[in-house]
C-alpha positions as CSV (number, residue, x, y, z in Angstrom):
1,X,36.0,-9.5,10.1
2,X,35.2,-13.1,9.9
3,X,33.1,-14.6,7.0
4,X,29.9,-14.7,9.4
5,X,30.1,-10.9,9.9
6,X,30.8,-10.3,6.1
7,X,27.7,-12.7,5.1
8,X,26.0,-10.5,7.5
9,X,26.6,-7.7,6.0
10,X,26.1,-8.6,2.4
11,X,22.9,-9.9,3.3
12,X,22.1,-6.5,4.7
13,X,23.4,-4.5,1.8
14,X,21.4,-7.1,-0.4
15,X,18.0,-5.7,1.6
16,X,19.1,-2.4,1.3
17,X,19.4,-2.8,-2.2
18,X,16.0,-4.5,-2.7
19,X,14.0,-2.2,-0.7
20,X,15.5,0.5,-3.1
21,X,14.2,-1.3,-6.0
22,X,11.5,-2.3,-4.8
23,X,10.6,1.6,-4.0
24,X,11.5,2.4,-7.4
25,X,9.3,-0.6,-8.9
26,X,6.6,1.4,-6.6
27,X,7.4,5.0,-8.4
28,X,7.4,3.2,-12.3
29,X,4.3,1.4,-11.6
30,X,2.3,4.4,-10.6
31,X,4.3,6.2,-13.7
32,X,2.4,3.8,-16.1
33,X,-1.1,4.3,-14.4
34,X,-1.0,8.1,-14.6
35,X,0.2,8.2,-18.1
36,X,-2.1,5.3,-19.2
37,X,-5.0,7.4,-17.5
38,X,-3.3,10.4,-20.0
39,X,-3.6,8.3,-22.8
40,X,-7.2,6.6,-22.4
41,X,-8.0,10.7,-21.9
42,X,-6.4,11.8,-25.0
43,X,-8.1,8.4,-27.0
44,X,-11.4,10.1,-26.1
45,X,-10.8,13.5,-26.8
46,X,-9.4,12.6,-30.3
47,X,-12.9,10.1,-30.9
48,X,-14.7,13.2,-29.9
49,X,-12.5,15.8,-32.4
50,X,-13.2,13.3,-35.4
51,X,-16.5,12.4,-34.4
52,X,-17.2,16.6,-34.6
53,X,-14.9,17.0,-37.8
54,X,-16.5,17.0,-41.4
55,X,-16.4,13.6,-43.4
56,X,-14.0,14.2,-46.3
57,X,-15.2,15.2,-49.7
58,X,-18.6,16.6,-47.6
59,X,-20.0,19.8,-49.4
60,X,-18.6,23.1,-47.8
61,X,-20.6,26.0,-47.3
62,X,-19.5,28.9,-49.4
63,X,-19.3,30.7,-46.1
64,X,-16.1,27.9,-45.8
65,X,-14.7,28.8,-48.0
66,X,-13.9,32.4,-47.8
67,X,-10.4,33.7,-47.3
68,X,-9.3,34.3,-43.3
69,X,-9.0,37.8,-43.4
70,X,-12.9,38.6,-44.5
């Protein structure tokens, strides 16, 4: 094998290599949008929980504040 053919075929392993990557670059990236689409989901379900929950130091009901077994 002469050095032409083994440029050649360092060149080629160099585009194999590259077009892996670049799959994998592919995969992450739409890794991040899914999960950042999980997050800006759970963000607005947690507004929601503490707009619903009562302010602390709000007066309870008695009704509140019986035991969990009556």
């Amino acid at each position: 094998m002469d050095a032409h053919e083994r440029n050649e075929q360092r060149l080629t392993d160099l585009e194999i290599k590259v077009s892996y990557l670049e799959d994998t670059l592919d995969q992450l990236d739409r890794i991040i949008i899914e999960q950042q689409a999980q997050i800006d989901a759970l963000i607005r379900e947690l507004t929601h929980l503490r707009q619903q929950a009562p302010e602390p130091g709000t007066a309870r009901t008695l009704r509140d504040e019986l035991p969990p077994h009556y």
